[in-house]
N, C-alpha and C positions, 0 to 999 in steps of 0.2 A: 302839130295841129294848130292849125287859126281860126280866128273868127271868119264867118261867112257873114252876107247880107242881112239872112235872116236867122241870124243868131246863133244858129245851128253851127256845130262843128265840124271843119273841112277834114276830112281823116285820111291819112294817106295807108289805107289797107292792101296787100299785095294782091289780095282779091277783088279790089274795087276795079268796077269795070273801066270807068278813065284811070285809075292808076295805072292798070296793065295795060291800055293803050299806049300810053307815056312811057312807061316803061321799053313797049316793043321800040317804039319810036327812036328810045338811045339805044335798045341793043341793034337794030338798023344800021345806027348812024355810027358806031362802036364807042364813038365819044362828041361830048353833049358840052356845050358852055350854057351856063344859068340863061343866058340871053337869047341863046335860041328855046330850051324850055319853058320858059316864058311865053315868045313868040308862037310855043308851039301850044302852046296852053289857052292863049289869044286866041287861035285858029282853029280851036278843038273843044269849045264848048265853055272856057272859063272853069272848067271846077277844080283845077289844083290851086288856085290862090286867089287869095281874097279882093278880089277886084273892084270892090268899095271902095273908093279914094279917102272919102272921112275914115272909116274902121280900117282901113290898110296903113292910114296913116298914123294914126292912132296905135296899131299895134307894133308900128316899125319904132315909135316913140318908148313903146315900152321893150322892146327889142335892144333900143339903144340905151338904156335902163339900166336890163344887166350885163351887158358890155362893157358897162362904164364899171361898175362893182366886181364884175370879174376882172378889171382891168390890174386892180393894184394888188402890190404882195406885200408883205410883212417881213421882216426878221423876228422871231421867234424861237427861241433857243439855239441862236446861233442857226438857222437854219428858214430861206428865204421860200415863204410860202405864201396862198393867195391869203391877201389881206381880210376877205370876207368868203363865205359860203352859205350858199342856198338850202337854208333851213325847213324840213317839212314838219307842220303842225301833225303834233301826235299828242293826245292827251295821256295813254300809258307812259309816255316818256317823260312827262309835264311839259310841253312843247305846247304854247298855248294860238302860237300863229304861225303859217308861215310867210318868213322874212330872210332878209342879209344879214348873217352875223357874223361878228370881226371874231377872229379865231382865238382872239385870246378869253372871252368871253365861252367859245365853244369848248375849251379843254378844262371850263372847270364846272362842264356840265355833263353829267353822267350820259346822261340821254343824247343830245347832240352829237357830244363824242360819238358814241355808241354811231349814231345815223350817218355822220361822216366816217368812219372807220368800215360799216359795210357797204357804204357806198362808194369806195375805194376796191374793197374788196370785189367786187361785185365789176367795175372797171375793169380788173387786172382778169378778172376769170373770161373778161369778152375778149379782151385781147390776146390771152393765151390761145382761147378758141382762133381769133383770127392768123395768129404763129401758126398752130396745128394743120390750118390749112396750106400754109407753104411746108411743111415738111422739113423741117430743120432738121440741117445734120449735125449729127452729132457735137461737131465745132460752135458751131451755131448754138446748140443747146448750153454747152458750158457757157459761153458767151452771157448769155441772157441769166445765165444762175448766178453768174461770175458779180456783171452788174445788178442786179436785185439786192443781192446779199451784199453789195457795197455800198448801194441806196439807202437800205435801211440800218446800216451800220449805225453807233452811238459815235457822231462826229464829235460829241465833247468828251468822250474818253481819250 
């Protein structure tokens, strides 16, 4: 979701009727570069992206934002992870804004943990969704349990 003109939110719904045009448009063409989407966006009314130059600019500013905060990692217990993550305000949690926290800061927060921990979880169950649709054989299957359970092994034992 972006900013539009008028303030209002650009939402890319599969039921939106320019989504689904945009849509047929790349299954047409069976494969799409941003640049022609774009173009094709240009030539179809403008509503998939925010074509404000000040507010597109502006949002690409904060775009490169968290690019920059997702960019660095950490070493923390022995173990090379993103240096910050994106924190959402939740007052049950005492989570009083949301911001970038450096990680070492999030593991000795109950709460945080907590929202980074299902938010990982919550990752790993879209992905297994998207495995389930290629059909792994069984090779395949131990594979993917073989490295999980190696992943999350205790590397300092």
């Amino acid at each position: 979701m972006i900013s539009s003109t008028d303030d209002s939110i650009l939402e890319w719904r599969s039921k939106s009727p320019h989504v689904r045009k945009a849509l047929l448009f790349i299954k047409r063409k069976k494969s799409v570069t941003a640049d022609e989407l774009v173009e094709w966006d240009r030539e179809h009314g403008k509503n998939l992206f925010d074509w404000n130059n000040t507010s597109a600019a502006d949002d690409w500013r904060h775009h490169q934002a968290r690019v920059f905060l997702n960019s660095f990692r950490a070493t923390f217990e022995n173990m090379r992870v993103r240096g910050f993550i994106h924190i959402r305000k939740n007052a049950d949690a005492e989570i009083d804004e949301s911001a970038y926290v450096d990680v070492e800061t999030i593991t000795q927060h109950q709460g945080m943990r907590a929202q980074v921990v299902a938010d990982i979880m919550r990752r790993i169950e879209m992905l297994t969704s998207e495995l389930r649709m290629w059909k792994l054989t069984p090779q395949e299957r131990d594979e993917f349990f073989e490295r999980l359970n190696k992943a999350l092994e205790d590397r300092a034992a």
